[in-house]
PDB file of N, CA, C and O in Angstrom:
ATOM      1  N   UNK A   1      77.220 -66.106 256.393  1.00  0.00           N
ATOM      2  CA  UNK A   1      76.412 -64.936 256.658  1.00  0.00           C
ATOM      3  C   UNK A   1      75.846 -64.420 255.341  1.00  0.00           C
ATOM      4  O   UNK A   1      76.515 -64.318 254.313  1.00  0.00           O
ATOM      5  N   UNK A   2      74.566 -64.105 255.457  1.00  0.00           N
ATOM      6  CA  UNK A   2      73.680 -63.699 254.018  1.00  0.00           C
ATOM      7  C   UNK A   2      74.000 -62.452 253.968  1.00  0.00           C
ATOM      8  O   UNK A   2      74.071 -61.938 255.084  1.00  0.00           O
ATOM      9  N   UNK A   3      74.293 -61.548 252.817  1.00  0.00           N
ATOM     10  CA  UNK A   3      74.469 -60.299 252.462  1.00  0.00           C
ATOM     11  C   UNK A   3      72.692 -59.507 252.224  1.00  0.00           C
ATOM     12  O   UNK A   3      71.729 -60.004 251.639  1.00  0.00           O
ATOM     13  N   UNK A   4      72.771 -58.467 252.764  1.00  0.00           N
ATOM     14  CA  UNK A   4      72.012 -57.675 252.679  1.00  0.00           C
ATOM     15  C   UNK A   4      71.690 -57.118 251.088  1.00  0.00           C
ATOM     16  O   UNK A   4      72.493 -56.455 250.432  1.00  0.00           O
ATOM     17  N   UNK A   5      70.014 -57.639 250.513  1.00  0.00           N
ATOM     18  CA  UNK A   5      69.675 -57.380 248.793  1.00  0.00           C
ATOM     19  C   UNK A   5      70.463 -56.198 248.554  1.00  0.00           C
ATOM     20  O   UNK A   5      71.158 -56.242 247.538  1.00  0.00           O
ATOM     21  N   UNK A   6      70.527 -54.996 249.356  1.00  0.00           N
ATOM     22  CA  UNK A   6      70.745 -53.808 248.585  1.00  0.00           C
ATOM     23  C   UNK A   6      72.248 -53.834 248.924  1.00  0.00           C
ATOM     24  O   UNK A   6      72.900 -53.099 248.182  1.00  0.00           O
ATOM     25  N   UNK A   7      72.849 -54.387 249.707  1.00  0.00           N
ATOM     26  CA  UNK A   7      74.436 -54.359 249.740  1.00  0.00           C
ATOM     27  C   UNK A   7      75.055 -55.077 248.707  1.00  0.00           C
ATOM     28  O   UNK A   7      76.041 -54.551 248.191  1.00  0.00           O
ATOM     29  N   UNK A   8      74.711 -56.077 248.335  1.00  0.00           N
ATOM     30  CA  UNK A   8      74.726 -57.162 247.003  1.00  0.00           C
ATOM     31  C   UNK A   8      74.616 -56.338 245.818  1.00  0.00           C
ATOM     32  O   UNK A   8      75.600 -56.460 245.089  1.00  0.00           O
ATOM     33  N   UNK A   9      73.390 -55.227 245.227  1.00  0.00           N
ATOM     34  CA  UNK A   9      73.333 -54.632 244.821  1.00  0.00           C
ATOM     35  C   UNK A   9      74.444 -53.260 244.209  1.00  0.00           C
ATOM     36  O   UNK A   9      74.945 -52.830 243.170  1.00  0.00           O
ATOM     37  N   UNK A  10      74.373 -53.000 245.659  1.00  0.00           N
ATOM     38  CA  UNK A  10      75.854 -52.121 245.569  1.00  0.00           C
ATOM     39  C   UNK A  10      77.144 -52.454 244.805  1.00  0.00           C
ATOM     40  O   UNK A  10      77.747 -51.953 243.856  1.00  0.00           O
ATOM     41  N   UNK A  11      77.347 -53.715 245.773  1.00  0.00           N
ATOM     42  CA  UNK A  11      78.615 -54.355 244.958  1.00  0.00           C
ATOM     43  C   UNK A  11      78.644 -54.545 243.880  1.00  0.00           C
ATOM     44  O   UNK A  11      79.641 -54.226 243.231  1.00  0.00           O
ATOM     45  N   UNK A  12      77.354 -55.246 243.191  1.00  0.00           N
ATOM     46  CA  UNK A  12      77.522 -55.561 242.191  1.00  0.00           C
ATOM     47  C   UNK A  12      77.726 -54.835 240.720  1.00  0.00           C
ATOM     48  O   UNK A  12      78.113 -55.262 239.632  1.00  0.00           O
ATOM     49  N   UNK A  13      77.177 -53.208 241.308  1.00  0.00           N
ATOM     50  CA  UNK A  13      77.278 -51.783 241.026  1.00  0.00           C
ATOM     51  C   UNK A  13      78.628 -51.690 241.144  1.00  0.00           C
ATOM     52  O   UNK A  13      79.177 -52.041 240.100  1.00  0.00           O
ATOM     53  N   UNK A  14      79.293 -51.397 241.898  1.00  0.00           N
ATOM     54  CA  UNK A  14      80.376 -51.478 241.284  1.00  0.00           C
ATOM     55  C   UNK A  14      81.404 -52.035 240.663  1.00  0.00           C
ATOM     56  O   UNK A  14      82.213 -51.418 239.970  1.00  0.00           O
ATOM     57  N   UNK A  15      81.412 -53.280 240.899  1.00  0.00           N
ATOM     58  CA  UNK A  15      82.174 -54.490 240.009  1.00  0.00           C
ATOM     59  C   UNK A  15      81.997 -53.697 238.699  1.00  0.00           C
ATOM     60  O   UNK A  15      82.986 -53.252 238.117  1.00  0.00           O
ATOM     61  N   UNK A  16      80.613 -53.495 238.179  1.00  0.00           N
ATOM     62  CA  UNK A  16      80.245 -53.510 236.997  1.00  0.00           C
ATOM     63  C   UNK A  16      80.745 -52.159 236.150  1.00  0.00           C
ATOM     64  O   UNK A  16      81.093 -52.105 234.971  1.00  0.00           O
ATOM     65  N   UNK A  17      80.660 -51.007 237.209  1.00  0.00           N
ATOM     66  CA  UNK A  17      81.334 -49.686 236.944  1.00  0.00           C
ATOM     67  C   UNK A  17      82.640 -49.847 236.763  1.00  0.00           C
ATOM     68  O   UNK A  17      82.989 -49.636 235.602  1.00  0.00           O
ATOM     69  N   UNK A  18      83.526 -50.161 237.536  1.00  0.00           N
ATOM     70  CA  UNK A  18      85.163 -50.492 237.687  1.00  0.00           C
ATOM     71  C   UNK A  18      85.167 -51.271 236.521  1.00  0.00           C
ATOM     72  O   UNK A  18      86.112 -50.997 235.781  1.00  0.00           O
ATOM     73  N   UNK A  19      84.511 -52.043 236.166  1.00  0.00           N
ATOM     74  CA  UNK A  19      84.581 -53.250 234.493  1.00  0.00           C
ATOM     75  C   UNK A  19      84.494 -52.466 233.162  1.00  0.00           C
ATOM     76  O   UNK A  19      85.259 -52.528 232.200  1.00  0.00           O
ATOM     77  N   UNK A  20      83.218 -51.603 233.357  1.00  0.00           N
ATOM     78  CA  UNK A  20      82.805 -50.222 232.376  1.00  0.00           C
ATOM     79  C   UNK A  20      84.298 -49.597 231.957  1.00  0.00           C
ATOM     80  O   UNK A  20      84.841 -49.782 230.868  1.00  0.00           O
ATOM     81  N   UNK A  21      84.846 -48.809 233.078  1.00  0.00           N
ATOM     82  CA  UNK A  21      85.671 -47.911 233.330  1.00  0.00           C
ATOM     83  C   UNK A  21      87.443 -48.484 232.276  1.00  0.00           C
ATOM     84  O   UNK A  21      88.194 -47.946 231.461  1.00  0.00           O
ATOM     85  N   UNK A  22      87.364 -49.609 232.865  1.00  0.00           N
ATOM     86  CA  UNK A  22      88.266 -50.337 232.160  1.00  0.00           C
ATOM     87  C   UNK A  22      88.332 -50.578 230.134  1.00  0.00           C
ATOM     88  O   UNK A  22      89.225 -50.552 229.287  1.00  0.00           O
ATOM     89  N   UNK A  23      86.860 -50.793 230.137  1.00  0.00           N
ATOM     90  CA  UNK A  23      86.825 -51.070 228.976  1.00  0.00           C
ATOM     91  C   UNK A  23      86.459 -50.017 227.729  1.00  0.00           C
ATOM     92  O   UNK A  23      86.578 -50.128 226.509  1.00  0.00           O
ATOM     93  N   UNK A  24      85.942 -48.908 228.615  1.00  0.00           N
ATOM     94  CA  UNK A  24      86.366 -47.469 228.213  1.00  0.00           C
ATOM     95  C   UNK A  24      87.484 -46.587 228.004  1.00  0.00           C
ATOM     96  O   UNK A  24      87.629 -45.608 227.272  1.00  0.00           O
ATOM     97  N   UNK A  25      88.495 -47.369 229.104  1.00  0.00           N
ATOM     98  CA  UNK A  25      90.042 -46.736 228.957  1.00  0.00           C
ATOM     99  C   UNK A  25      90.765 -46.820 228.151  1.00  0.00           C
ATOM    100  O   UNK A  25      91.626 -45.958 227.978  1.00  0.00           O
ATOM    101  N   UNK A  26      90.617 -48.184 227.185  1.00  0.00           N
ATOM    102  CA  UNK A  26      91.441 -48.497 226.293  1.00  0.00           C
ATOM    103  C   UNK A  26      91.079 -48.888 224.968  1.00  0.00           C
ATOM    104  O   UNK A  26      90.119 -49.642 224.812  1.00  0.00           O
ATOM    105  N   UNK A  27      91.844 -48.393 223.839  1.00  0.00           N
ATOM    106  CA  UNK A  27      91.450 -47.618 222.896  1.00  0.00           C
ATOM    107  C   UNK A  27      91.143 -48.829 221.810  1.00  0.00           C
ATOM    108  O   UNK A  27      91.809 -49.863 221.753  1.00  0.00           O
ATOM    109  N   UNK A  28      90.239 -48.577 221.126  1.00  0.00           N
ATOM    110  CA  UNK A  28      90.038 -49.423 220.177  1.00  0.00           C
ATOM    111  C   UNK A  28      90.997 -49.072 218.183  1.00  0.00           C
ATOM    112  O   UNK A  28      90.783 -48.268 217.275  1.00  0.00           O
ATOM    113  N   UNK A  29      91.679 -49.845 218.330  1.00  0.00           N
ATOM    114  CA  UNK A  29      92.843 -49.246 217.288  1.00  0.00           C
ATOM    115  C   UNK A  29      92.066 -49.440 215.666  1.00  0.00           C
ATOM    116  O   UNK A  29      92.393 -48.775 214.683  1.00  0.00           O
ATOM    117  N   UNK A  30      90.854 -50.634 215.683  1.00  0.00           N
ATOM    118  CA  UNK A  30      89.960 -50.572 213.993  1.00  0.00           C
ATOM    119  C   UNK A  30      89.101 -51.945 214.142  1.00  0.00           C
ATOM    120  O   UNK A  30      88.715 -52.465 215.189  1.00  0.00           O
ATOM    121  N   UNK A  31      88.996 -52.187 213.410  1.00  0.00           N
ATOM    122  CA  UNK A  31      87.987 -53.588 213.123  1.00  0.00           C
ATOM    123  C   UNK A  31      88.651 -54.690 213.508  1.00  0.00           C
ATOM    124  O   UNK A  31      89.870 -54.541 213.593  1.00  0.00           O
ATOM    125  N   UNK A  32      88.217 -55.757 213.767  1.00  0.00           N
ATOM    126  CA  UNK A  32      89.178 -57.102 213.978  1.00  0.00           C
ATOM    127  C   UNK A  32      88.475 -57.776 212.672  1.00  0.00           C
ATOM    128  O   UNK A  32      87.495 -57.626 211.942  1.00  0.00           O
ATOM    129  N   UNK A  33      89.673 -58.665 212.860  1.00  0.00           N
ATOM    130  CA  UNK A  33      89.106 -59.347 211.191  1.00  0.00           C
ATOM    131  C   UNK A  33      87.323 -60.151 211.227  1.00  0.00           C
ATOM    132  O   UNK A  33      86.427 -60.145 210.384  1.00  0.00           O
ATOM    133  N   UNK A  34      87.377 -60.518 212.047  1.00  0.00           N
ATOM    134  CA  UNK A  34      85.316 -60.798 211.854  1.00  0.00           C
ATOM    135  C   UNK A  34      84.824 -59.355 211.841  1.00  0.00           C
ATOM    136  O   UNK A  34      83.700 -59.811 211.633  1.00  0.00           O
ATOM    137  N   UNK A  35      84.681 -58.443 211.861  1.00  0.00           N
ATOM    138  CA  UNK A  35      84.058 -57.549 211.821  1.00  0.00           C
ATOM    139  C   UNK A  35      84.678 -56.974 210.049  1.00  0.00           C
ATOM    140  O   UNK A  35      83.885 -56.714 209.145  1.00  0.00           O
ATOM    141  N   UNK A  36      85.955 -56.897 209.922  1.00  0.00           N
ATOM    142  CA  UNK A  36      86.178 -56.722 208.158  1.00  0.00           C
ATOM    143  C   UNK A  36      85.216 -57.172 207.311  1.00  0.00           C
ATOM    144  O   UNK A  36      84.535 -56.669 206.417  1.00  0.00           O
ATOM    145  N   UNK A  37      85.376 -58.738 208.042  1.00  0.00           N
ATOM    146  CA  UNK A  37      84.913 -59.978 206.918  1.00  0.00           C
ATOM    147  C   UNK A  37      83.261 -59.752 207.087  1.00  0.00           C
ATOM    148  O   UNK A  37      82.822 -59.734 205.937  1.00  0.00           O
ATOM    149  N   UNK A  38      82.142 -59.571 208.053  1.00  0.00           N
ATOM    150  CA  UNK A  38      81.219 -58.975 208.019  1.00  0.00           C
ATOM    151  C   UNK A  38      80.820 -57.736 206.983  1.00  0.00           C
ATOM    152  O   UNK A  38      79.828 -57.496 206.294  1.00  0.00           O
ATOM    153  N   UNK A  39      82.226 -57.001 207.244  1.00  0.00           N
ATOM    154  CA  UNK A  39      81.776 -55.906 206.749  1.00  0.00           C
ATOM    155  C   UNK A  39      81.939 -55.342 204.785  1.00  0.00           C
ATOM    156  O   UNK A  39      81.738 -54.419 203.995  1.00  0.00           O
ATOM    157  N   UNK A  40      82.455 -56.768 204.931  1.00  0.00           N
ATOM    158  CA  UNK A  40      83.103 -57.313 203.366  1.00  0.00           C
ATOM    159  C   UNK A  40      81.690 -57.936 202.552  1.00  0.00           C
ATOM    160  O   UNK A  40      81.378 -57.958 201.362  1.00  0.00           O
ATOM    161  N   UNK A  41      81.109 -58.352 203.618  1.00  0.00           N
ATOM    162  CA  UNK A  41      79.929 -59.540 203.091  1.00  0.00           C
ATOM    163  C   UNK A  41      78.507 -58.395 203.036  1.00  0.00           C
ATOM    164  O   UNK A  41      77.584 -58.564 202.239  1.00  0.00           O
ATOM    165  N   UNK A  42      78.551 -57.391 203.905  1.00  0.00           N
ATOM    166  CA  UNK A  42      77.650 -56.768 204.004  1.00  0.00           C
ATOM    167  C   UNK A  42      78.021 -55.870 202.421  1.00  0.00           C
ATOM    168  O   UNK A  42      77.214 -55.914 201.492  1.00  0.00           O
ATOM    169  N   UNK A  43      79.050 -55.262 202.342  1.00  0.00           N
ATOM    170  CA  UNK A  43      79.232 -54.149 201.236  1.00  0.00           C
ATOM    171  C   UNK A  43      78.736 -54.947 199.784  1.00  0.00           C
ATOM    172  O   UNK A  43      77.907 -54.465 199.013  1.00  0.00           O
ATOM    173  N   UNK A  44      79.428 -56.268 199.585  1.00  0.00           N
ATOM    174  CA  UNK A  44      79.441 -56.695 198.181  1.00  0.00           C
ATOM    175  C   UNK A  44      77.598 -57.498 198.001  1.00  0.00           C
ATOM    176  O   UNK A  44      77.203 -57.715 196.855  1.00  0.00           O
ATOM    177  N   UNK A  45      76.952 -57.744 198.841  1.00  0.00           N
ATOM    178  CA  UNK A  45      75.620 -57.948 198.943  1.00  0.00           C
ATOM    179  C   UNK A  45      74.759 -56.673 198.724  1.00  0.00           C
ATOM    180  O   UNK A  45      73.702 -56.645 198.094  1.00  0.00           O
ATOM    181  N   UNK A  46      75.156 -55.986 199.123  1.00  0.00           N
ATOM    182  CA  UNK A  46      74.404 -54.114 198.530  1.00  0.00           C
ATOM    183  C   UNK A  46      75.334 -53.364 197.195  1.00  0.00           C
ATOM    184  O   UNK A  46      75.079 -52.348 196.547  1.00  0.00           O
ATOM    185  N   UNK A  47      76.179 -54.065 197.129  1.00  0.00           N
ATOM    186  CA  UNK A  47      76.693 -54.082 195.827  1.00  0.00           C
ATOM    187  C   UNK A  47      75.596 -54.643 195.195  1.00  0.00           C
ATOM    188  O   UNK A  47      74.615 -53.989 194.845  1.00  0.00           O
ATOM    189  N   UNK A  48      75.781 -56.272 194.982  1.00  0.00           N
ATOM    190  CA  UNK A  48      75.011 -57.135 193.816  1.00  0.00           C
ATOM    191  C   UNK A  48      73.440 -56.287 194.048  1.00  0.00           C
ATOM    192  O   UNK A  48      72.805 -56.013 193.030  1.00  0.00           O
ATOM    193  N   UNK A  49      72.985 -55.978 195.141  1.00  0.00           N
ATOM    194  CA  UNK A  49      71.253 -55.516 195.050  1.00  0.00           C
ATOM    195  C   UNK A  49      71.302 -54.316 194.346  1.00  0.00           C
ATOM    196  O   UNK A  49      70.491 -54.133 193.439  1.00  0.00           O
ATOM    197  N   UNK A  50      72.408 -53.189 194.721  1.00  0.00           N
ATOM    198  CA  UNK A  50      72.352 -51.902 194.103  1.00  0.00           C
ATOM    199  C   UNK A  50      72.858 -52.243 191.937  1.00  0.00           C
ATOM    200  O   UNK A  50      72.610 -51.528 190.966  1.00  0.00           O
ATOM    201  N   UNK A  51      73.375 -53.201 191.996  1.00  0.00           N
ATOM    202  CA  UNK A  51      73.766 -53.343 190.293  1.00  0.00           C
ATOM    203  C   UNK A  51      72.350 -53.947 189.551  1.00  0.00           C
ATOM    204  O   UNK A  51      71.923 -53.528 188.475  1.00  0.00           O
ATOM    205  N   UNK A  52      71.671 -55.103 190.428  1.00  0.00           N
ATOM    206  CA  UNK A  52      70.686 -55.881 190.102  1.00  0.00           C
ATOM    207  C   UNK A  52      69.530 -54.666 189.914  1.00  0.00           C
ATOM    208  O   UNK A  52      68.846 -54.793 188.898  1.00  0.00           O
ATOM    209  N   UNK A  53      69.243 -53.553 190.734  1.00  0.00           N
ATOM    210  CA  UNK A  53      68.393 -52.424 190.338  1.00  0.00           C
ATOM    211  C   UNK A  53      68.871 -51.613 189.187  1.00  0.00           C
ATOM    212  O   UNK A  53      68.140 -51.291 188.251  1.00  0.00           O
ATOM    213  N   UNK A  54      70.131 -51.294 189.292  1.00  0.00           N
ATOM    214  CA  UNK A  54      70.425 -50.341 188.480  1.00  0.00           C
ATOM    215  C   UNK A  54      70.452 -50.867 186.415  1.00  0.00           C
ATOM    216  O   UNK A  54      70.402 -50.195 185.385  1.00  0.00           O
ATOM    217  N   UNK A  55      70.546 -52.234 186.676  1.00  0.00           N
ATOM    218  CA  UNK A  55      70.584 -53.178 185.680  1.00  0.00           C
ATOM    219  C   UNK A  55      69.546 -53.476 185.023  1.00  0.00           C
ATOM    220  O   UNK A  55      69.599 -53.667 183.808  1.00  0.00           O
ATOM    221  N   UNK A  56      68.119 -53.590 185.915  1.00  0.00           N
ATOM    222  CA  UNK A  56      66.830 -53.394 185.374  1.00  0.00           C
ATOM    223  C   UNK A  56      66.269 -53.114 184.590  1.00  0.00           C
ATOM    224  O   UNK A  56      66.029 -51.918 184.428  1.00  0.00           O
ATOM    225  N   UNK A  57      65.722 -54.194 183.605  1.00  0.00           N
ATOM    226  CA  UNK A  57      64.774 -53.085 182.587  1.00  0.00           C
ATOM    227  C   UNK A  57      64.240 -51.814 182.648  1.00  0.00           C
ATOM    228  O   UNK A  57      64.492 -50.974 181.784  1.00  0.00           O
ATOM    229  N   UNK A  58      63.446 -51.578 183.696  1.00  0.00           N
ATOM    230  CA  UNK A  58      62.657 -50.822 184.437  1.00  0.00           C
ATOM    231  C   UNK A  58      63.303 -49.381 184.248  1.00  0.00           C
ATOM    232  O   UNK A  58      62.949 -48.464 183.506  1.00  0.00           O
ATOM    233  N   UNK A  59      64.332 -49.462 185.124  1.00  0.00           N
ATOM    234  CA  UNK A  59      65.531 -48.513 185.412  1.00  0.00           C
ATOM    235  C   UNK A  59      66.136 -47.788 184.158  1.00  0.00           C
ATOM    236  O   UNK A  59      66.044 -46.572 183.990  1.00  0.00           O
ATOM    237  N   UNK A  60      66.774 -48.665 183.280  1.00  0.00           N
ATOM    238  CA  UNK A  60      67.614 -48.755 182.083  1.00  0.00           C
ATOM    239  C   UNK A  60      66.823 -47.981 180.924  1.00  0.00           C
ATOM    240  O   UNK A  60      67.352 -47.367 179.997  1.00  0.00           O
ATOM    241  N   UNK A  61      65.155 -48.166 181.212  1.00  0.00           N
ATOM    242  CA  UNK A  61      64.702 -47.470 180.672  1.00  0.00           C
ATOM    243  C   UNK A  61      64.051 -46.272 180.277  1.00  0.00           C
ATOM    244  O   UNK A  61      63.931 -45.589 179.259  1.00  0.00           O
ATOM    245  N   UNK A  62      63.460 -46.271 182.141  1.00  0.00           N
ATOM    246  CA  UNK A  62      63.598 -44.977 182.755  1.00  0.00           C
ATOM    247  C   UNK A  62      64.469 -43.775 182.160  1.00  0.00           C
ATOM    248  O   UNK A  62      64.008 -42.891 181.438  1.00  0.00           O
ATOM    249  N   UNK A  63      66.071 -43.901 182.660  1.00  0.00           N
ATOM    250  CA  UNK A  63      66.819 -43.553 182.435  1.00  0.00           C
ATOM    251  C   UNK A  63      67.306 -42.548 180.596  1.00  0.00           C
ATOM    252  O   UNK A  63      67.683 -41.412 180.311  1.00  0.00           O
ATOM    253  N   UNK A  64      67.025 -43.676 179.905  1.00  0.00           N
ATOM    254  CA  UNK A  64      66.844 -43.406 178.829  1.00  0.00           C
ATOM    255  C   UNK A  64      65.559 -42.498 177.897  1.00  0.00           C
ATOM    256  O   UNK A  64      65.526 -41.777 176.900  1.00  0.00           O
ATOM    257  N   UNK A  65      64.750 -42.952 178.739  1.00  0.00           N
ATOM    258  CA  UNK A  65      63.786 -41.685 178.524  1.00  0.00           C
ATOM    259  C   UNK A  65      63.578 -40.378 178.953  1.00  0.00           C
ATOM    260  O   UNK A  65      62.951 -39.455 178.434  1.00  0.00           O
ATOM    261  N   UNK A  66      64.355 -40.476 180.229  1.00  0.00           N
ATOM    262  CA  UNK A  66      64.745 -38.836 180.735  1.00  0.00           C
ATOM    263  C   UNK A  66      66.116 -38.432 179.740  1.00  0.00           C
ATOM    264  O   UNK A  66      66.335 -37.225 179.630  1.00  0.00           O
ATOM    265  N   UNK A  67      67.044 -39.386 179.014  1.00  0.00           N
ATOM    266  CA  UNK A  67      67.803 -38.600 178.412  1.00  0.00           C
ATOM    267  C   UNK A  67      67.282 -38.242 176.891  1.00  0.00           C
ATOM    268  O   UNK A  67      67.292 -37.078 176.489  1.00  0.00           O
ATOM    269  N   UNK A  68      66.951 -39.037 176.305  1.00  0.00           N
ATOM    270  CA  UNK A  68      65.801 -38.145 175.231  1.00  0.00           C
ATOM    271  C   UNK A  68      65.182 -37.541 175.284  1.00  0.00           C
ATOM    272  O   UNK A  68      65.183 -36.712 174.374  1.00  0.00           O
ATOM    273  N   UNK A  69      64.239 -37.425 176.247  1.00  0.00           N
ATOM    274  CA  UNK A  69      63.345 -36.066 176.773  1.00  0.00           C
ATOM    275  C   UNK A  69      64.521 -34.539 177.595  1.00  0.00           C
ATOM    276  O   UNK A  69      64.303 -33.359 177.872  1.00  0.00           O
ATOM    277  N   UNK A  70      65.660 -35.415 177.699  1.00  0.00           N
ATOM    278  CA  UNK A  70      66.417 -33.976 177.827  1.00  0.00           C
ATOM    279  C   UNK A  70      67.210 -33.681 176.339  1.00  0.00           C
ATOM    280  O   UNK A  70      67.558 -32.514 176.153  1.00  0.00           O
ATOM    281  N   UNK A  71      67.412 -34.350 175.627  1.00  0.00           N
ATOM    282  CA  UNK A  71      67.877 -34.122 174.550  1.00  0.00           C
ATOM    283  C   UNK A  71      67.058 -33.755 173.846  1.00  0.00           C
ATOM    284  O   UNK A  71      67.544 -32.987 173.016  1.00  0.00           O
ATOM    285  N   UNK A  72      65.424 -33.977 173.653  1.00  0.00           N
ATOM    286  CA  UNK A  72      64.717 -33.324 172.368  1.00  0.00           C
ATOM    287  C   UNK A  72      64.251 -31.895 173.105  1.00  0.00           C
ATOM    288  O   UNK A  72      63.941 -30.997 172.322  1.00  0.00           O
ATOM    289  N   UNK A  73      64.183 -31.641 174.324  1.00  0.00           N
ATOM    290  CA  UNK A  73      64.269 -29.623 174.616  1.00  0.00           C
ATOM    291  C   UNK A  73      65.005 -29.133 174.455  1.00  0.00           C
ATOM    292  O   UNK A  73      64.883 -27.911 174.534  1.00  0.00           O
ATOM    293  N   UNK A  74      66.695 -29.876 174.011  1.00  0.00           N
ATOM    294  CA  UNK A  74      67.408 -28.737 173.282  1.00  0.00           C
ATOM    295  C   UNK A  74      67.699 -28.758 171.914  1.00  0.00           C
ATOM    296  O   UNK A  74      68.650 -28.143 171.431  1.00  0.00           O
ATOM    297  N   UNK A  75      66.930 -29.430 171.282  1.00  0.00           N
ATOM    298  CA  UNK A  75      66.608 -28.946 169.756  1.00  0.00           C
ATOM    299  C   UNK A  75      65.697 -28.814 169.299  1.00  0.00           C
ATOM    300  O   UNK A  75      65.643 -28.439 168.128  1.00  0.00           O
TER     301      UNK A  75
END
């Protein structure tokens, strides 16, 4: 016997709610180790980009010219 589209529907509505419900109930205690190790690979990669800017000629020199220009207004 063929099930009726919107009765199929239904069900499948709720399978999916009762599945939700479940996986909402129970608690997530921290990271699992692929998500560490992601999150290991992500940090030390915006590491090396944030040192590789800050390391810059560009930067380094920048830098140095705002501190002489703050050092020669106070003498």
């Amino acid at each position: 016997m063929q099930q009726n589209p919107t009765t199929r529907l239904h069900r499948c509505r709720t399978v999916l709610a009762r599945r939700w419900a479940r996986i909402r109930a129970t608690g997530e205690a921290g990271m699992s180790t692929a998500e560490y190790a992601v999150g290991t690979v992500a940090a030390c990669a915006f590491a090396a980009i944030l040192y590789r800017v800050v390391t810059g000629g560009s930067i380094v020199d920048a830098l140095g010219r705002l501190i002489d220009s703050a050092l020669n207004t106070l003498s």
